[in-house]
Structures are given as structure tokens and as C-alpha cells.
DOMAR-29949 format. One line per field, with one value per residue (C-alpha): residue number from 1; residue in three letters; x, y, z. Coordinates in steps of 0.05 Angstrom, whole numbers, plus 5000, padded with zeros to 4 digits. Example, Ala and Ser with C-alpha at 12.3 -4.5 7.8 and 13.67 -1.06 7.14 Angstrom:
# residues 2
resi	c(1|2)
resn	c(ala|ser)
east	c(5246|5273)
north	c(4910|4979)
up	c(5156|5143)
***
This chain:
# residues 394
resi	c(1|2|3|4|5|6|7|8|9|10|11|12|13|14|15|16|17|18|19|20|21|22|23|24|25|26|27|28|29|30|31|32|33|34|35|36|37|38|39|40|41|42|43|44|45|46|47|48|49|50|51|52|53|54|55|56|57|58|59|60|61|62|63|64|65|66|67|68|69|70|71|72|73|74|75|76|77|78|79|80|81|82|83|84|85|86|87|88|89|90|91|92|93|94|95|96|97|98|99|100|101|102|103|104|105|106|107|108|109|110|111|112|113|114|115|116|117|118|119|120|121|122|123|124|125|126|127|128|129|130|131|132|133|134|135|136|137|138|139|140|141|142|143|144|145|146|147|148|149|150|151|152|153|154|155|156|157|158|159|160|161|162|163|164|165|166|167|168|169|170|171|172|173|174|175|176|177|178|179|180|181|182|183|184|185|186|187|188|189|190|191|192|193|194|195|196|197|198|199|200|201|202|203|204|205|206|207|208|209|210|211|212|213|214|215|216|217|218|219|220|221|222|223|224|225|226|227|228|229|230|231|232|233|234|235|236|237|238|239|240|241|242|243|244|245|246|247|248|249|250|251|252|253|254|255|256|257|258|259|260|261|262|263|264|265|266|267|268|269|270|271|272|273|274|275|276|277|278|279|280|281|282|283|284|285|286|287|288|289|290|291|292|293|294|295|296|297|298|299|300|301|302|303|304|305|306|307|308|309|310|311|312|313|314|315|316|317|318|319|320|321|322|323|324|325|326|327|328|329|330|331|332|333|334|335|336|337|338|339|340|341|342|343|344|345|346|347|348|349|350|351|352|353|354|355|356|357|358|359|360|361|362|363|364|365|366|367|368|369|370|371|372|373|374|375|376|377|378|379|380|381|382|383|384|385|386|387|388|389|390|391|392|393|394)
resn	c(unk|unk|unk|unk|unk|unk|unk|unk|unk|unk|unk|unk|unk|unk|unk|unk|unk|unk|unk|unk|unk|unk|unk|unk|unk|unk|unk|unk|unk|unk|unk|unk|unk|unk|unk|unk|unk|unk|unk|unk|unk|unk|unk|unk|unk|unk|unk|unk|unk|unk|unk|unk|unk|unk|unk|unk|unk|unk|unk|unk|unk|unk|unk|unk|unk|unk|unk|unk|unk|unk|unk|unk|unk|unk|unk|unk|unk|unk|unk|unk|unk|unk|unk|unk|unk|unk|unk|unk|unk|unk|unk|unk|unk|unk|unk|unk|unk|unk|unk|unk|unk|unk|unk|unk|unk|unk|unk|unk|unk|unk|unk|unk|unk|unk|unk|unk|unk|unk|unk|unk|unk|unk|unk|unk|unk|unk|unk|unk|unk|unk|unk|unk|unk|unk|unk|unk|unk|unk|unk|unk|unk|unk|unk|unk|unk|unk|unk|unk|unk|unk|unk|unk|unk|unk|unk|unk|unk|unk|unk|unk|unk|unk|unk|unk|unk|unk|unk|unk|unk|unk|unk|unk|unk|unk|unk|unk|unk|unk|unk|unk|unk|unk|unk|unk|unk|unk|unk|unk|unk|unk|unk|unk|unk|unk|unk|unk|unk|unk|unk|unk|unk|unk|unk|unk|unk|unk|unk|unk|unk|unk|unk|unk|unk|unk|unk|unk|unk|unk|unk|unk|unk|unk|unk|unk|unk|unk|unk|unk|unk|unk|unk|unk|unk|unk|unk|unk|unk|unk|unk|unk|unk|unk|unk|unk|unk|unk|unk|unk|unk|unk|unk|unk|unk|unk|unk|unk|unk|unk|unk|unk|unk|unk|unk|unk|unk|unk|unk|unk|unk|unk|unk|unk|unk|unk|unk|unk|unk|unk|unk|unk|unk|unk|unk|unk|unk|unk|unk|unk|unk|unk|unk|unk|unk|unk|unk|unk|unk|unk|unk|unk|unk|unk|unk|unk|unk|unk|unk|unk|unk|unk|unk|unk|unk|unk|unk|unk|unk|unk|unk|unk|unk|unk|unk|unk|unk|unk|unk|unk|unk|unk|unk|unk|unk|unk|unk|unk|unk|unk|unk|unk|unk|unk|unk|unk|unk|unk|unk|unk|unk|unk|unk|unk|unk|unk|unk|unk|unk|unk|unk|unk|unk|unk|unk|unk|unk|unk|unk|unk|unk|unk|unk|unk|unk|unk|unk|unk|unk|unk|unk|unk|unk|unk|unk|unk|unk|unk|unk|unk|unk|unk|unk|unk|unk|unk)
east	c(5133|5117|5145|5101|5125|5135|5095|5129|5109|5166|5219|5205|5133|5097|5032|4972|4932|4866|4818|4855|4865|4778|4777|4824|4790|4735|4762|4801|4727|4707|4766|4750|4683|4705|4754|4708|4648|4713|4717|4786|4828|4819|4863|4916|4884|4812|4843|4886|4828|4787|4840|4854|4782|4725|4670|4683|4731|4798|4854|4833|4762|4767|4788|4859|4917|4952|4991|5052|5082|5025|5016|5040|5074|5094|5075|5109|5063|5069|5134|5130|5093|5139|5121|5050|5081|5130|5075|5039|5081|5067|4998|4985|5020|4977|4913|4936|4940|4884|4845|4809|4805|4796|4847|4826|4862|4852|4856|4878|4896|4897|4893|4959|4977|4909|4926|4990|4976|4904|4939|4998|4955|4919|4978|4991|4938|4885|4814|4813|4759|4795|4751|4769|4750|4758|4735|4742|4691|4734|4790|4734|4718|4788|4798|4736|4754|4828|4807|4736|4782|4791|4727|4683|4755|4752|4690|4689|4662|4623|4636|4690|4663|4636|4690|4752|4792|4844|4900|4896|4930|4949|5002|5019|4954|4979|5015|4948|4911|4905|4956|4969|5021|5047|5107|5143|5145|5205|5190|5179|5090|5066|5010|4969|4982|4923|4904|4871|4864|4917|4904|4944|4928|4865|4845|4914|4953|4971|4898|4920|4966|4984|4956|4968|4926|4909|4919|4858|4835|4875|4933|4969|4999|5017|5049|5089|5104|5130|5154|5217|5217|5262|5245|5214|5211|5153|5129|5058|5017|4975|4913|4870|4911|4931|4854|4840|4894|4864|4793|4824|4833|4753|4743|4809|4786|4838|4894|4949|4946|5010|5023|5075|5091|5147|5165|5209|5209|5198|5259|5275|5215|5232|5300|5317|5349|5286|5261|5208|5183|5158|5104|5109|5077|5076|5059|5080|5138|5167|5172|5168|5142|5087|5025|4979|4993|4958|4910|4866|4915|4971|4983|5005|5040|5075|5110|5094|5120|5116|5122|5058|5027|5054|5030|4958|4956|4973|4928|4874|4882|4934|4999|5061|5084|5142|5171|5225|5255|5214|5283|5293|5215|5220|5289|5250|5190|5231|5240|5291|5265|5214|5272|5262|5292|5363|5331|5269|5265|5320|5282|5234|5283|5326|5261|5244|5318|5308|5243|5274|5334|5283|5238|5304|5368|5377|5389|5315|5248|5289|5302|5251|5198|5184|5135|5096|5055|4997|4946|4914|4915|4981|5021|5103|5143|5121|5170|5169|5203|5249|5311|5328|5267|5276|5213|5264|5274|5192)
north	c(4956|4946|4885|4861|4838|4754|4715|4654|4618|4639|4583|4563|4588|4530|4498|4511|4473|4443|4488|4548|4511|4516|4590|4612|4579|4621|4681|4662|4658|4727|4761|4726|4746|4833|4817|4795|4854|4906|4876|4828|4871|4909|4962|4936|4980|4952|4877|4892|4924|4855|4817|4840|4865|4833|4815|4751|4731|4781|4765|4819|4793|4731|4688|4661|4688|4739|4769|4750|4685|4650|4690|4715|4772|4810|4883|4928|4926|4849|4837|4864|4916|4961|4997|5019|5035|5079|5112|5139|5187|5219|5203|5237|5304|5310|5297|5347|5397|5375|5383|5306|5236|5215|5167|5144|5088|5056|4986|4957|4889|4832|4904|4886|4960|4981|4924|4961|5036|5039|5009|5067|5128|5103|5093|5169|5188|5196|5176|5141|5142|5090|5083|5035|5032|4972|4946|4869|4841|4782|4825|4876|4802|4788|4860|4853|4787|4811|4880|4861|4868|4939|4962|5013|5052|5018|5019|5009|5063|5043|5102|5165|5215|5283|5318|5297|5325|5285|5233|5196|5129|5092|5041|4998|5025|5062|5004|4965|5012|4991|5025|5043|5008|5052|5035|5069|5028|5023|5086|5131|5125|5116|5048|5038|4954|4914|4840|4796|4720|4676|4645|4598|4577|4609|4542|4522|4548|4614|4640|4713|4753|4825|4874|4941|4989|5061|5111|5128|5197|5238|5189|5213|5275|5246|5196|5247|5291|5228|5170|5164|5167|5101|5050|4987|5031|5012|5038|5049|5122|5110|5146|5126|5136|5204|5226|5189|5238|5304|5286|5275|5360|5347|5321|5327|5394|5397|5343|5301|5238|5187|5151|5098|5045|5029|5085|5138|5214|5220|5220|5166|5123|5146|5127|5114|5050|5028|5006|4960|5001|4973|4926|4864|4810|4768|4691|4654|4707|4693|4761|4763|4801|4753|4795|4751|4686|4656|4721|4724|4694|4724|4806|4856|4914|4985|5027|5094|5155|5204|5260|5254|5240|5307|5339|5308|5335|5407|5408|5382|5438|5406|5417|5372|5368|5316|5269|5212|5144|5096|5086|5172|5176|5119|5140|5211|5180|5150|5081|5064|5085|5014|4960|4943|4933|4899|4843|4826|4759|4741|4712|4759|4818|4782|4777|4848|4860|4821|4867|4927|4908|4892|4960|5005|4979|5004|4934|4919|4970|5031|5063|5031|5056|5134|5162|5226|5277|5322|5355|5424|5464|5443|5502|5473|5411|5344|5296|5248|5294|5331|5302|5278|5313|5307|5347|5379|5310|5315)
up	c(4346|4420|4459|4516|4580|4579|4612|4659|4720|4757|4784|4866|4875|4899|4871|4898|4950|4925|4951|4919|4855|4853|4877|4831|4774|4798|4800|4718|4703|4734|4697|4634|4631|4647|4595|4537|4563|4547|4489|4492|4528|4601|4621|4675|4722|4723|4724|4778|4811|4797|4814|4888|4905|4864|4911|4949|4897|4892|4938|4987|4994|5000|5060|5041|5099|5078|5136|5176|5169|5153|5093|5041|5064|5125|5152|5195|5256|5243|5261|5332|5368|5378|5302|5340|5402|5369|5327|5389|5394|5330|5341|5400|5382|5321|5365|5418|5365|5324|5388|5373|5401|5331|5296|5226|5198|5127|5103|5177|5147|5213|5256|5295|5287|5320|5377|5379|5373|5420|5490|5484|5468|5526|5570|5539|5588|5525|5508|5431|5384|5336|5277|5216|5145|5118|5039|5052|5092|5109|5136|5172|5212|5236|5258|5297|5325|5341|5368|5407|5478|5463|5450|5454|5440|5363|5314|5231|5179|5122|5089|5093|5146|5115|5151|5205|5246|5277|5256|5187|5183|5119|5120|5067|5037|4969|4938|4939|4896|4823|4779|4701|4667|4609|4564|4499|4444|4400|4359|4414|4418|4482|4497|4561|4580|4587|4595|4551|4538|4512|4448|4465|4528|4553|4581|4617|4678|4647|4609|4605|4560|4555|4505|4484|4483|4462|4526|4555|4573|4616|4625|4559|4589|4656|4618|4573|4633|4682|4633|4594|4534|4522|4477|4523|4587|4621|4689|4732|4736|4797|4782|4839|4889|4870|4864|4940|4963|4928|4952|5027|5025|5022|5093|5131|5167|5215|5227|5198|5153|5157|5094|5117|5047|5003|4946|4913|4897|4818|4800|4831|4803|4738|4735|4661|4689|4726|4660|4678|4735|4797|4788|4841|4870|4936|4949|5002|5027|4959|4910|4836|4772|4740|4759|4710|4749|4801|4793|4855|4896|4910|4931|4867|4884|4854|4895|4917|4880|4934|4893|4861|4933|4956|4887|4898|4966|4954|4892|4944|5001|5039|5073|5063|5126|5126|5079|5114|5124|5161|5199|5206|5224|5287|5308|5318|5341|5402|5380|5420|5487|5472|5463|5543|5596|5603|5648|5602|5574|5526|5472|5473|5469|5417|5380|5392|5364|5303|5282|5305|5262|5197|5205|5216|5165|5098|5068|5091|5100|5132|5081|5026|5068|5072|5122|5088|5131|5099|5128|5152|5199|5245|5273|5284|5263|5268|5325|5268|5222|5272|5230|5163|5136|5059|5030|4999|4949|4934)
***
């Protein structure tokens, strides 16, 4: 027997405004309909992908805030932007040995890291070719807005470049892409998760249920090879974003890709006492575990298991050039040399401070957050790796 995860409007998120009430009856009503074409249940992976990027309608494509305080939640290169002017410096060592102008950076959300990074390469004495590739168009528009000072230096892809050479850039990219949910039921047999319509409530605030399902091709022996196998353990296999990492060994000719998010090694991820994995969700700066509520408007989220990352990008060419602590990979990167100068304006540097305090403790995204290098072609360490390298966890 298999017990699915409950269902609950969890306690303190608040309701929604009017005009979100009517897109998110919208977007019920695209997810109903992909749910009755699979025939009454989709896999947890193509409603999350529905969800957060269905045309003009998945939290990602549409037009709702998402970023900073205004949002739902709050990036890195948000909170101040000292996170891009740190990065340079990593930046501009794998250009100078890359031998390219070209930084690539994926999913670039309000583009306050761009705003960030582009001025200090340039005060690095160097001539950017920023490029962006963005999937929502309604994101792609604020970039352009935010960024139009800065350009020529900044342009937008369509599509990924036949080949690159140059610096990669992917923060908080990974834990975006739709994941697997897989669980053990109580006599051992492994189920994929997967979404259907509540009998009960189909028309109400909470249409959607979870199903179980048989596992689909070629997730059965990841799933045997990475799960527990504990009764009720659940946890996520994230397909895509292992394949967007072998396929980068396609096109990254020569160069270094930064994957900056929120993860573990797999062991770690694994943990038999991480039973219900690490499936999450963001609304209003509030966190919880109810992926099937308020679908289309609010962010869901799995963290990164870095091992498979590193995996994917050997099995795709690549090299894995450094795995560390977001708090290890600034402290290297020269983080401190930004805080200012002693005379600077007090609220400003007790701001600064503050969002040097968030990216660096343990208790907050220091050591959550891991930095991991690939690429081809580099000769010698990267700065951002010079210390507490920990490849050796992977």
C-alpha cells in the first residue's frame, strides 16, 4: 500500500488578490485539461513543468512579481550588489583564460546580477559581450528595461549558441527545472507521483490530488541506484536538469559554467532521514510543502543534488573544476575587499552588512548554497575554489 502526501492549505499564507484569484483559475483550467489528455493522472514532472512555465499562464510566464521584496522570494544578487561584484572576479579569470569576451548567463530573473556583474568586468579593464537566455517573455522585458543603460555590452539569445567559449552563468537556475518525485511504498515497490483531480473537490480551492503511478522509462534504475529503500521515503530525480548539463559538453568549447543554487552531495540528499525529500515552495517570502496549491502562482522548488550535476557533466565531456560554499566561494572570490570604505554612508553600509551577513552565515545561504565549476579546457585552479574545495564530497 502506498500513502500519498496530504494535501492542506498551509496555516499563514495569505489569500489571493482578485486579479490572481481569475489567473489562477486559468491556469486550474490549463492543468485540468493536460491532466484528463494523460488520461487522469500527469507525472509530477510535466505538471510542475505546466505549472511554472505554460505559455502566458505558469508562474514564470506570467506577469505576477516574483523577485525581492516585492515578491515572493529573494535572490542573491537581490539583496545587494556586492554578490555580482564579487563574482567578477571569477568571471574575469575564466575569460582571460578562455581567451573570450563572452559571458552567458541563464534564466537572469529581474537581471540585478547582470546590473551587478557588467559595470565590474568593465572597471576590470574588459570589453563584455553579456548575452542572456531567457524562457519567459515577461521576465526577458524587465531585463531589457532594467539593463537598456548598459547596452550594446548585453543582448538576449533565442536559442543556445552552436558552440561557446567563455563563462557560463546559472544561478538559482537548477532548482527551477521540473523534477521526479519517486517514493517506496510500504512493501518495498517503487511509484513515480503524479497529479490528478480531486474527486472531492475538483471544483473548490484545492482541485488536485496526488496519484501514483507506474515509473516511467529510464527513471526505474536511477531510482533504485539513488532512493532508499524505506517504506514512505519519498524524494525528487531531476531528469532534465541532469540531461541540460550533459548536452552543455555539446557547445561549451572552451570555458567554465558557474552553477550557484541551493543543494547537497548524494549522500546528503539521500539521507534516510530526509524522508520526504526536498520539494518546496515560495509565496509571499513565506516557505512551505503544498506544491498543488495556488498552482501557477507561487515558485516550486527541489534542491540541487550536486553529485548528479558533476556526474552529468563528466558523462558530457566536461571537467569538474570546483565544488564549494557560496560563503568559501566569495570569501575566495574577495568579498570582503567590497564592504567599503569606513567613511561610506552608514545606512548604506549597515545595509551592505546585513546582505553580506545573509549570503555568507551558515544559519542562512552560506552554506546551503554550493557554487560548482565545470567546463573544458582551463589549465590551473579556479580563485573561487582556492580553499575549502570539497569535490572530494561529489
Amino acid at each position: 500500500m502506498i500513502e500519498l502526501p496530504d494535501i492542506a492549505r498551509p496555516s499563514g499564507l495569505p489569500d489571493l488578490d482578485p486579479e490572481s484569484q481569475v489567473h489562477s483559475l486559468r491556469v486550474r483550467g490549463q492543468l485540468r485539461q493536460a491532466i484528463e489528455q494523460a488520461g487522469g493522472s500527469l507525472a509530477f514532472e510535466d505538471w510542475m513543468q505546466q505549472a511554472l512555465y505554460a505559455p502566458g499562464l505558469g508562474y514564470y510566464s506570467a506577469g505576477s512579481s516574483k523577485f525581492s521584496h516585492a515578491g515572493d522570494f529573494t535572490t542573491a544578487p537581490e539583496l545587494d550588489p556586492i554578490f555580482g561584484q564579487t563574482l567578477a572576479a571569477q568571471v574575469a579569470q575564466i575569460l582571460e583564460a578562455a581567451g573570450s569576451p563572452c559571458v552567458l548567463e541563464f534564466g537572469a530573473g529581474s537581471g540585478a546580477l547582470a546590473a551587478a556583474l557588467i559595470p565590474a568586468l568593465q572597471a576590470l579593464g574588459l570589453e563584455i559581450d553579456y548575452q542572456i537566455i531567457e524562457l519567459s517573455a515577461d521576465l526577458r522585458d524587465r531585463q531589457q528595461a532594467r539593463l537598456a543603460h548598459l547596452q550594446p555590452a548585453v543582448r538576449w539569445l533565442d536559442a543556445l549558441p552552436d558552440s561557446f567559449s567563455g563563462c557560463v552563468l546559472a544561478n538559482e537556475v537548477v532548482d527551477a527545472m521540473p523534477a521526479c518525485l519517486v517514493t517506496h511504498d510500504k512493501a518495498g515497490t517503487l511509484h513515480e507521483l503524479g497529479v490528478g483531480l480531486s474527486p472531492e473537490n475538483r471544483d473548490g480551492d484545492l482541485p488536485f490530488c496526488w496519484t501514483a503511478q507506474p515509473m516511467r522509462a529510464g527513471l526505474q534504475d536511477l531510482a533504485e541506484q539513488r532512493i532508499p529503500p524505506l517504506p514512505g521515503y519519498r524524494s525528487e530525480i531531476n531528469r532534465q536538469a541532469e540531461a541540460w548539463i550533459r548536452e552543455m559538453g555539446q557547445w561549451l568549447v572552451h570555458g567554465a559554467a558557474l552553477l550557484i543554487d541551493y543543494g547537497f552531495p548524494q549522500r546528503e540528499y539521500y539521507h534516510p532521514q530526509r524522508i520526504h525529500g526536498t520539494l518546496m515552495c515560495h509565496f509571499r517570502h513565506l516557505a512551505h510543502d503544498q506544491p498543488l496549491v495556488f498552482a501557477g502562482m507561487q515558485d516550486i522548488t527541489t534542491h540541487v543534488d550536486f553529485t548528479a550535476m558533476a556526474d552529468a557533466a563528466l558523462e558530457g565531456g566536461l571537467d569538474v573544476l570546483g565544488y564549494a560554499s557560496q560563503a568559501r566561494f566569495l570569501m575566495n572570490c574577495g568579498l570582503i575587499d567590497h564592504i567599503g570604505a569606513p567613511n561610506a554612508d552608514p545606512a548604506g553600509r549597515a545595509r551592505r552588512m546585513a546582505a553580506i551577513n545573509m549570503l555568507t552565515s551558515e544559519a542562512e545561504m552560506g552554506e546551503l548554497f554550493k557554487v560548482l565549476a565545470i567546463g573544458r579546457g582551463l589549465d590551473g585552479g579556479l580563485l573561487g575554489f582556492a580553499r575549502g574545495d570539497r569535490r572530494d564530497t561529489l
